[in-house]
C-alpha positions in Angstrom: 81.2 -13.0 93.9 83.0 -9.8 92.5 79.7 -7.6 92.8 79.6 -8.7 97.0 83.0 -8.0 97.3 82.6 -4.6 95.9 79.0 -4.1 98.5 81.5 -5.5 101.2 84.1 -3.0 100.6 81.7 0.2 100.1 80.2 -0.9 103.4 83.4 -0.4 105.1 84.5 2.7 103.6 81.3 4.3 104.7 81.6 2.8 107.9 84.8 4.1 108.5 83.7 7.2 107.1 80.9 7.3 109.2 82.9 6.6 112.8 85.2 9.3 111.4 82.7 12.0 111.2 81.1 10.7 114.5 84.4 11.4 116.4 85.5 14.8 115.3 81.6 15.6 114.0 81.9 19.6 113.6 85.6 20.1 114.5 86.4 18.8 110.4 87.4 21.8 108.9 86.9 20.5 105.6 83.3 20.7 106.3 83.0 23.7 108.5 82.1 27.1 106.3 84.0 29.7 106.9 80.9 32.1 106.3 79.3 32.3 109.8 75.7 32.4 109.6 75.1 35.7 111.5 71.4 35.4 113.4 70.6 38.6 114.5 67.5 40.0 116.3 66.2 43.3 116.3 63.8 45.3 118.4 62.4 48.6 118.3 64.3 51.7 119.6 61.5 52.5 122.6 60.8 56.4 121.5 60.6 55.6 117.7 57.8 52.7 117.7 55.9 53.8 114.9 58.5 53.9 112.7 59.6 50.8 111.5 62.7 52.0 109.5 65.0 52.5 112.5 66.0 49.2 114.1 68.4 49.0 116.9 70.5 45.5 117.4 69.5 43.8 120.4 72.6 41.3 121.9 71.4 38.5 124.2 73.4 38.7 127.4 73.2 36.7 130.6 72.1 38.7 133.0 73.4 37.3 136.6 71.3 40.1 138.6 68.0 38.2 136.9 68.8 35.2 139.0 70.1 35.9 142.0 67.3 36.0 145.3 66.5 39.3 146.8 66.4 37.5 150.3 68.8 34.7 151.6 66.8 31.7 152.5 65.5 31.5 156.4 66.6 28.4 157.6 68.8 26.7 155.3 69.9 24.2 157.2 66.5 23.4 158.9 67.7 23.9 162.0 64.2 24.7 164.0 63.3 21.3 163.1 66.5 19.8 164.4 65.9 21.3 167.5 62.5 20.7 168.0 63.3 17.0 167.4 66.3 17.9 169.9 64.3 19.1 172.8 61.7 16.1 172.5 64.6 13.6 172.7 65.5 15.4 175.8 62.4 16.0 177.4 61.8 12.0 177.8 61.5 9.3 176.0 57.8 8.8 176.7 57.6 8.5 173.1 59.3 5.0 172.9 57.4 4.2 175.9 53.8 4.5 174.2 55.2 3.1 171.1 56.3 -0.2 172.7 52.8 0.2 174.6 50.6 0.0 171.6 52.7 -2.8 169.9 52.5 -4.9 173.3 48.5 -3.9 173.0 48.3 -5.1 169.1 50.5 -8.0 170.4 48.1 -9.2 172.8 45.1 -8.5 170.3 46.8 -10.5 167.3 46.8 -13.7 170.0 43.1 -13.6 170.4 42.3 -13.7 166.6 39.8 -16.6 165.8 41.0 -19.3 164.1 39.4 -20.5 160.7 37.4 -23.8 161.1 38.7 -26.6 158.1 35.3 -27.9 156.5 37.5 -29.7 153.9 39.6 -30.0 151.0 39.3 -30.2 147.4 41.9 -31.3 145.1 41.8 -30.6 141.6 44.9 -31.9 139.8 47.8 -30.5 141.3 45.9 -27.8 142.8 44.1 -27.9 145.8 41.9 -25.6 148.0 40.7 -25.6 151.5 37.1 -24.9 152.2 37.3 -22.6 155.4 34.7 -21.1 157.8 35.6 -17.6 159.1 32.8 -15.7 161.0 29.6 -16.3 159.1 31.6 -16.8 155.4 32.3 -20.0 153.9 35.8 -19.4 152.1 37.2 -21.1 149.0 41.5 -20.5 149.6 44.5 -21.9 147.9 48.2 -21.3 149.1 48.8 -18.0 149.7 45.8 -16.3 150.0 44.7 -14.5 153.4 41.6 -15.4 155.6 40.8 -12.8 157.9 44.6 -12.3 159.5 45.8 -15.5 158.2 47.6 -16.6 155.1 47.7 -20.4 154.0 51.0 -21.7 153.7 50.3 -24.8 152.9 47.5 -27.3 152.0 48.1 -31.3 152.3 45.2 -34.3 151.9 43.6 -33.6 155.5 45.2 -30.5 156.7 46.1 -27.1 155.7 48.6 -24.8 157.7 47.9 -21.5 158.6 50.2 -18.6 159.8 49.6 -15.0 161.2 52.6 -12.5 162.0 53.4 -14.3 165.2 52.0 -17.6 165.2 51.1 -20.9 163.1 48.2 -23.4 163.2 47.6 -26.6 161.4 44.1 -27.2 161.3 43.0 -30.7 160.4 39.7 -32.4 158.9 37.7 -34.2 161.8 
């Protein structure tokens, strides 16, 4: 009992010790040197590069005129292309117009679509598929998956319900 209180208590004092140092970390001046640990870099004077001896003291200096551009940019603000977009808008709005002409076209098309004929359905369990006739495929689907432009939604003991972006069926077994 004695030994875990004295494990308990040196936990504690290291934790404390720990949070201590994690706080203040390298402003404790009972840990910071006073020696400052001087990292120099030398390079070679340019007219003396054979001789090795004589060593001048390079200081790394940020050097503003490095990063600055030598020509503003040309269109900051993008503007051509706010004006192109501009003069279209004002032009017409044929652009909304063929827009709303195609989607009435792909309306129109999605209508036509052929329907999936129901051959039957097979129940397994709990899960069932529906054996459907697309084109010239015979198609094993559960719930979910798509046939041609058609999902199944649902599968029940003699029919299975179908649905397309605008529209749903419910086919059933003859």
């Amino acid at each position: 009992m004695k030994l875990k209180k004295i494990w308990i208590w040196s936990a504690i004092i290291a934790a404390v010790v720990l949070t201590i140092l994690g706080m203040y970390g390298e402003d404790l001046s009972l840990l910071k040197r006073n020696e400052k640990t001087e990292e120099t870099s030398y390079a070679y004077e340019s007219g003396n590069m054979e001789n090795s001896d004589s060593k001048a003291e390079v200081e790394k200096v940020y050097d503003a005129g490095m990063y600055l551009r030598s020509k503003p940019l040309k269109d900051p603000f993008h503007s051509e292309g706010i004006a192109k977009i501009d003069a279209e808008m004002k032009n017409g709005m044929n652009v909304k117009n063929t827009q709303t002409a195609n989607l009435k076209y792909e309306h129109k098309e999605r209508k036509n679509t052929p329907v999936p004929d129901l051959y039957g359905v097979a129940a397994l369990g709990n899960s069932r598929k529906a054996l459907l006739s697309y084109g010239s495929n015979t198609i094993n689907a559960k719930e979910g998956d798509r046939v041609g432009d058609w999902t199944v939604v649902s599968i029940g003991d003699k029919t299975v319900e179908l649905a397309n972006n605008s529209e749903r069926k419910i086919l059933e077994l003859k």
